[in-house]
N, C-alpha and C positions, 0 to 999 in steps of 0.2 A: 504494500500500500504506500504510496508516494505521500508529503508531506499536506500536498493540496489535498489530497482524499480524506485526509484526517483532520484540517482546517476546514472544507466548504462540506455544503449541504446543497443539495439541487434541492429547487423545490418546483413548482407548475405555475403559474402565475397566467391571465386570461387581459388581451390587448384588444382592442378594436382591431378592425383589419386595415385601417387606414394607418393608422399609427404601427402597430407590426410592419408593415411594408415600408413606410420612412422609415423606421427605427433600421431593418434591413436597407435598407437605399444607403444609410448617413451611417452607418457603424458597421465597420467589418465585422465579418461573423466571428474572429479568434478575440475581438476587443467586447463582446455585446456582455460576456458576464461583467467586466470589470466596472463596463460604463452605469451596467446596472447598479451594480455596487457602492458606484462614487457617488450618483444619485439619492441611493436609498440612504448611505450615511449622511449626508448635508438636509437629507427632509426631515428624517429620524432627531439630527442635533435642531434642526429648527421647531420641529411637534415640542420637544422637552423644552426648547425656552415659550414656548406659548405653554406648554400644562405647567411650568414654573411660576409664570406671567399670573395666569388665571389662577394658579392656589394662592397665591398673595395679592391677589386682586381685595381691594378695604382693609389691607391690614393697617395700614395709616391711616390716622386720623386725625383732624384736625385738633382735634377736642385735647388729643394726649400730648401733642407737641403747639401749643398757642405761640411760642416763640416766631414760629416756622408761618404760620395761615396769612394769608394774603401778602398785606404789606411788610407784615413779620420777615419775611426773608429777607428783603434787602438790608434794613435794621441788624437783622442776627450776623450776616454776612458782612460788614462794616464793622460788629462789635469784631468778629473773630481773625477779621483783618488788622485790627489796632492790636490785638493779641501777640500777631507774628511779629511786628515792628521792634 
């Protein structure tokens, strides 16, 4: 068993026929698993920073940090600059 047999897994996956035939047209058939691959990891690390995104969706609040709400920011941002001086 070669190293790649022991790293990948085939699996079946289902294209339009439109898009199979570009995907054949625009990628050589010895590059199609890789191209697949470099795909599905950049969608995979993009889905985790949105279920990231959306689990921390209201965890700030105004109400816990008043320093910070509205005009607060520029205020706190000014106090914490005279800080570094």
């Amino acid at each position: 068993m070669s190293v790649k047999e022991k790293t990948s897994e085939k699996i079946t996956i289902s294209l339009s026929k439109e898009l199979a035939q570009q995907f054949k047209s625009l990628v050589p058939s010895r590059q199609r698993s890789a191209f697949i691959a470099k795909l599905l990891e950049e969608q995979l690390a993009l889905q985790q920073q949105v279920n990231a995104l959306n689990e921390s969706a209201g965890i700030w609040q105004d109400k816990n940090h008043p320093e910070l709400a509205a005009d607060g920011v520029d205020t706190w941002l000014k106090n914490q600059r005279k800080k570094w001086e």
